[in-house]
C-alpha positions as a Markdown table, in Angstrom:
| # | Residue | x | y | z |
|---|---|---|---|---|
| 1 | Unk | 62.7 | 73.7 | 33.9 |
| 2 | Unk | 63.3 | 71.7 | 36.7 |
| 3 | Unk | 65.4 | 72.2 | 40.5 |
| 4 | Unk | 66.9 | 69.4 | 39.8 |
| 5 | Unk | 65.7 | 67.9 | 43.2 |
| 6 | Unk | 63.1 | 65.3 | 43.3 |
| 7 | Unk | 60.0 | 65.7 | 44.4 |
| 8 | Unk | 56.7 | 63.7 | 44.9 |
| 9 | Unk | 55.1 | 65.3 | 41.8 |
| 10 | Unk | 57.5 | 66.2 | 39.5 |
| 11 | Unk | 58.1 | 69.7 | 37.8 |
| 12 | Unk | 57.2 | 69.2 | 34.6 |
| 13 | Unk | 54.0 | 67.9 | 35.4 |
| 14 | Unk | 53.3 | 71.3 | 37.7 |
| 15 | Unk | 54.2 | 73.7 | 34.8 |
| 16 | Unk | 51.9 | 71.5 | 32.1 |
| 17 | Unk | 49.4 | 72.2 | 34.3 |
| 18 | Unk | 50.1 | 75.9 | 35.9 |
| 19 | Unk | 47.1 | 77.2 | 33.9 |
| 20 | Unk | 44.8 | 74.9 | 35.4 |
| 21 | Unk | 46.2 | 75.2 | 38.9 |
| 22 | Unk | 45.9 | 79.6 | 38.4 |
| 23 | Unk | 42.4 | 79.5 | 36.9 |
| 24 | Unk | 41.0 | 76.3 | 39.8 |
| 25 | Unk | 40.4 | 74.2 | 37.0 |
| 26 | Unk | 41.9 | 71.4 | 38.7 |
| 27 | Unk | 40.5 | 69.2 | 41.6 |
| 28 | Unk | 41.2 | 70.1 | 45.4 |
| 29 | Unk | 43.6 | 67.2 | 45.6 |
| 30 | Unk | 45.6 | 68.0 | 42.9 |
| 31 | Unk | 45.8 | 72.0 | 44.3 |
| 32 | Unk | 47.1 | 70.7 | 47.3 |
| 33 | Unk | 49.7 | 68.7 | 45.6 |
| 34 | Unk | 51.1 | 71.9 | 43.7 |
| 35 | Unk | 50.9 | 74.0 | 46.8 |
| 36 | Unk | 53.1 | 71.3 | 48.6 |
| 37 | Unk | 55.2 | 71.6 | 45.7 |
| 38 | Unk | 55.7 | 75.6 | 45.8 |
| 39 | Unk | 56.8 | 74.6 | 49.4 |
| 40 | Unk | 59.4 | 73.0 | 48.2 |
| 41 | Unk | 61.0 | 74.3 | 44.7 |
| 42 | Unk | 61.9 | 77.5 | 44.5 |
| 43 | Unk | 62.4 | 77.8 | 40.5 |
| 44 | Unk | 58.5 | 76.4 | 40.5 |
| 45 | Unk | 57.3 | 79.2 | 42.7 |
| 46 | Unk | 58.9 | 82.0 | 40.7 |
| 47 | Unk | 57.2 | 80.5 | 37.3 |
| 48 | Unk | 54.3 | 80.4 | 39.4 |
| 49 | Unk | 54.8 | 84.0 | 41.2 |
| 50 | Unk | 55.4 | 85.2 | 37.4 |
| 51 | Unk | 52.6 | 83.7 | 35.9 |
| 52 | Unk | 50.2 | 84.9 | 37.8 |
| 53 | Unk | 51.6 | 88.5 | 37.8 |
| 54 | Unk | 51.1 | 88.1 | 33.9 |
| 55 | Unk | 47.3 | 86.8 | 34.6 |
| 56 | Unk | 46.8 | 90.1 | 37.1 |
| 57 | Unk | 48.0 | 92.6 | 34.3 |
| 58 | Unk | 46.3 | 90.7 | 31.4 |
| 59 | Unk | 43.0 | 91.4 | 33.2 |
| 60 | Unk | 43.5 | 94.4 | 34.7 |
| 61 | Unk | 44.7 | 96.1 | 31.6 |
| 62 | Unk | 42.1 | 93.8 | 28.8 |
| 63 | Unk | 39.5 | 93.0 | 31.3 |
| 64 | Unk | 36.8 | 95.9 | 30.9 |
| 65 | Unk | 36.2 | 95.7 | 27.4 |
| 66 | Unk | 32.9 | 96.9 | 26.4 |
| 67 | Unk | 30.7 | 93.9 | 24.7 |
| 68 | Unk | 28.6 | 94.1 | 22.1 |
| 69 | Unk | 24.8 | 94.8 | 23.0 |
| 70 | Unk | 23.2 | 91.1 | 22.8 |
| 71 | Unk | 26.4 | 89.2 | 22.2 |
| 72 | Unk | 25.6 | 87.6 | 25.2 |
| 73 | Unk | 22.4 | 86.1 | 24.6 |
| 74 | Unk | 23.3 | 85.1 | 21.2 |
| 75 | Unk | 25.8 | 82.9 | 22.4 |
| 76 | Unk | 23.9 | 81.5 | 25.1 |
| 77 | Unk | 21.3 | 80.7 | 22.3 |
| 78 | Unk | 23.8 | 78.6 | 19.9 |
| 79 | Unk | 25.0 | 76.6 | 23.1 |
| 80 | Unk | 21.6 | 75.7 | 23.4 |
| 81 | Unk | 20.9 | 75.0 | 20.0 |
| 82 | Unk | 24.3 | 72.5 | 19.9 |
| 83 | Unk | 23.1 | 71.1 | 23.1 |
| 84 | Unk | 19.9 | 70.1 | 21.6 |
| 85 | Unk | 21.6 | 68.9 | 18.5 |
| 86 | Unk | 20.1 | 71.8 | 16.4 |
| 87 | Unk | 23.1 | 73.9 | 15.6 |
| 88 | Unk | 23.0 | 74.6 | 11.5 |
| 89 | Unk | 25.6 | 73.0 | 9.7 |
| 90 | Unk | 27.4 | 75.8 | 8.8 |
| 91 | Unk | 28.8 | 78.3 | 11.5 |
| 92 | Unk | 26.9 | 81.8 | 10.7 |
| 93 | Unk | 29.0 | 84.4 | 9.9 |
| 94 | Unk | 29.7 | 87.1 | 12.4 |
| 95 | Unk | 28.7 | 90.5 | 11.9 |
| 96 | Unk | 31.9 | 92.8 | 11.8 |
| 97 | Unk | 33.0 | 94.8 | 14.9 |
| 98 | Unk | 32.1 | 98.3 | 15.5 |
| 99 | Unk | 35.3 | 100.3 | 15.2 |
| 100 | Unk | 36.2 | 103.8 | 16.8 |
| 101 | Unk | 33.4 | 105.8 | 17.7 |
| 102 | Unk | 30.7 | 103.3 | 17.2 |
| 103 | Unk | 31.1 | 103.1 | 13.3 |
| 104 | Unk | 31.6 | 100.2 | 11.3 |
| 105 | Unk | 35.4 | 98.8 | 11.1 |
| 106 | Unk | 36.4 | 98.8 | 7.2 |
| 107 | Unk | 36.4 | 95.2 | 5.9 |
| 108 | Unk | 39.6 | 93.8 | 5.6 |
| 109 | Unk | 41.6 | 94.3 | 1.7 |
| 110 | Unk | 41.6 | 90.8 | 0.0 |
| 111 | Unk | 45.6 | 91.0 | -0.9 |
């Protein structure tokens, strides 16, 4: 998608990197060259506007899923473990998700 118009960073580069801009995963400088950019291209703004509508919904609808009970720390302990160059070879395997009501989910059929 593009206006059409020229502008001093192009569009395609601002919707490659939309993601980045919406989560400030990008440096200050580069922010300020998107916001410029809003400023200027309507079509841009509305991808943005959109975008981050989608972002808003995802989390409020998906964002307050309970986690499981130590998942936390057991992740934090294999990042620790690849940091140090300790990590086992071979990925362990999860443990399967509770389903409803606490209970076990059934395991999936082998078709």
């Amino acid at each position: 998608m593009s206006c059409g118009k020229p502008h001093e960073t192009d569009c395609s580069e601002v919707l490659d990197h939309l993601y980045e801009y919406l989560d400030r995963e990008m440096p200050e400088g580069e922010c300020v060259k998107f916001e410029v950019h809003f400023e200027e291209c309507s079509p841009c703004l509305e991808k943005y506007g959109l975008e981050k509508a989608v972002k808003k919904l995802v989390k409020r609808c998906c964002g307050s899923d309970d986690v499981p009970a130590g998942l936390r720390s057991k992740v934090l302990t294999r990042i620790e473990l690849i940091r140090a160059g300790e990590a086992p070879e071979h990925p362990v395997e999860a443990e399967p998700a509770p389903g409803p009501a606490g209970r076990e989910a059934a395991p999936a059929d082998p078709a």
